[in-house]
C-alpha atoms as one frame of an Amber mdcrd trajectory, in Angstrom:
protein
  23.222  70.158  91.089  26.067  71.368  88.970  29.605  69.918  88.314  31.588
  72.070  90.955  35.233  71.102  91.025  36.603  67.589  91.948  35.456  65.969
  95.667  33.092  69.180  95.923  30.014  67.977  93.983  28.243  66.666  96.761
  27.723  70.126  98.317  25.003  72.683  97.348  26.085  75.283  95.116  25.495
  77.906  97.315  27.090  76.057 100.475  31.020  75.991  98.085  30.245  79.439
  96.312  29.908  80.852 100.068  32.793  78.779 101.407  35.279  79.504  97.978
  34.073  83.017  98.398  36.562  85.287  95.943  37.955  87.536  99.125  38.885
  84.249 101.215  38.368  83.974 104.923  40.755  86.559 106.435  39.097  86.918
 110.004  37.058  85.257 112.221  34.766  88.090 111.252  34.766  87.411 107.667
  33.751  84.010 108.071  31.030  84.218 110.417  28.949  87.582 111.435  26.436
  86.582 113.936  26.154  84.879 117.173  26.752  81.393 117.585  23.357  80.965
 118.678  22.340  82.363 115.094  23.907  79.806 113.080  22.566  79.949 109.585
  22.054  76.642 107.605  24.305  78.249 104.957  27.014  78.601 107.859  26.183
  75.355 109.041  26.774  73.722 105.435  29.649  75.703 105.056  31.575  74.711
 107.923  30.208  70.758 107.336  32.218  71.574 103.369  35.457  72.380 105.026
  35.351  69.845 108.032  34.662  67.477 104.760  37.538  68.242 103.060  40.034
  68.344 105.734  38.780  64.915 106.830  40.695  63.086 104.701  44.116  62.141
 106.338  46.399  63.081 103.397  44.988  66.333 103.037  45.326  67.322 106.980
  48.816  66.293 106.569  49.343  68.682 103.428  47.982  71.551 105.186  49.601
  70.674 108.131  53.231  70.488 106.129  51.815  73.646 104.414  51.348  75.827
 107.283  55.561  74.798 107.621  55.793  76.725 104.418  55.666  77.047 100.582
  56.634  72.998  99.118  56.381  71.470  95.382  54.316  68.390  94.865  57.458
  65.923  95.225  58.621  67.671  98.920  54.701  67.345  99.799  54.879  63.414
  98.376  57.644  62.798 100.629  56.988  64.954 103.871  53.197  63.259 103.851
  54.011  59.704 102.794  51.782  59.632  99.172  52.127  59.485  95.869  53.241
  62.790  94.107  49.942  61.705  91.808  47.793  61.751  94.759  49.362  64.041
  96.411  48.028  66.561  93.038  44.726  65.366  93.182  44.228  66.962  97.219
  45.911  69.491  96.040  43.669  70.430  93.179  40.782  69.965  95.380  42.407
  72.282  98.116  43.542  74.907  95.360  39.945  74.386  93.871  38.095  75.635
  97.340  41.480  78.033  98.034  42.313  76.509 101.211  46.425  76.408  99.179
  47.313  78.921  96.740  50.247  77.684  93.668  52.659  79.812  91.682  54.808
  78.736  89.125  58.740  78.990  88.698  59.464  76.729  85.542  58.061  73.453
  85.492  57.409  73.396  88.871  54.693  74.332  91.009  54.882  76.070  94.869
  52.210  75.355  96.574  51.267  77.544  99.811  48.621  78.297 102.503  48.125
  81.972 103.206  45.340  81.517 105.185  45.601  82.277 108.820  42.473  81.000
 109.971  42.907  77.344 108.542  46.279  77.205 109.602  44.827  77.755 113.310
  41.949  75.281 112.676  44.427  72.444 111.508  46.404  73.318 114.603  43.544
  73.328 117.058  42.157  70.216 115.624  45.251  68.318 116.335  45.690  69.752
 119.439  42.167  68.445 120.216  42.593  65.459 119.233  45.467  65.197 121.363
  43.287  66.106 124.151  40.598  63.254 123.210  42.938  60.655 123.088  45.158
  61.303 125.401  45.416  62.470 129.390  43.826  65.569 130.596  46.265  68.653
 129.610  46.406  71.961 131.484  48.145  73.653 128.788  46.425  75.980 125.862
  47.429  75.999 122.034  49.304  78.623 121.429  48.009  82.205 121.449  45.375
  81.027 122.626  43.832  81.610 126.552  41.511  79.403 128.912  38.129  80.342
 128.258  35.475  79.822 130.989  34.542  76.200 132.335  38.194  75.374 131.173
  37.408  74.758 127.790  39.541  75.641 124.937
């Protein structure tokens, strides 16, 4: 197995280079093209990669503060409760599998999540989790509607 990036190395090759894929994940579409009843084990792998790396606690909180909008490393440190230090290690490993994009502007760096879909997946997996431990809810995350058998 090659040396992939930092936190990634434990995933096959071809399970990152399909999830870091150069044009991103703009669309539902783009990330998955068949049924759900034809999941692939690439697709299967790929979605286990991400789930992985948004597991971690510090790094839901970053992308969570990052769907706010565009912060530097010492507005993340604060806003999430972590070192700046470890703060730039998730973020390298985000950047790395281009779940956060950077740019520059002097010594600092902007860190940002253009990413629609993994904006909505952060938000629907708190939202569920709100659901699991709390009371029953009647309400839906937003644009979203009440699919059949009342199930988000």
């Amino acid at each position: 197995m090659a040396v992939l990036g930092p936190g990634l190395n434990n995933f096959p090759s071809s399970t990152v280079q399909r999830f870091i894929s150069p044009n991103g994940f703009t669309s539902y579409n783009d990330c998955m093209d068949t049924q759900i009843g034809d999941l692939s084990d690439e697709q299967v792998g790929s979605a286990t990669a991400l789930f992985k790396l948004l597991a971690d606690p510090t790094r839901l909180r970053i992308v969570w503060t990052l769907a706010q909008g565009e912060r530097s490393v010492n507005d993340l440190s604060t806003r999430v409760g972590a070192q700046p230090a470890a703060v730039s290690q998730h973020l390298a490993k985000l950047n790395f599998a281009r779940i956060v994009s950077k740019r520059r502007r002097g010594t600092f760096l902007y860190f940002s999540i253009d990413n629609e879909p993994i904006r909505d997946l952060a938000e629907r997996a708190l939202f569920c989790s709100d659901h699991v431990l709390g009371p029953p809810s009647t309400h839906t995350p937003r644009g979203s509607q009440r699919r059949v058998g009342g199930l988000h």
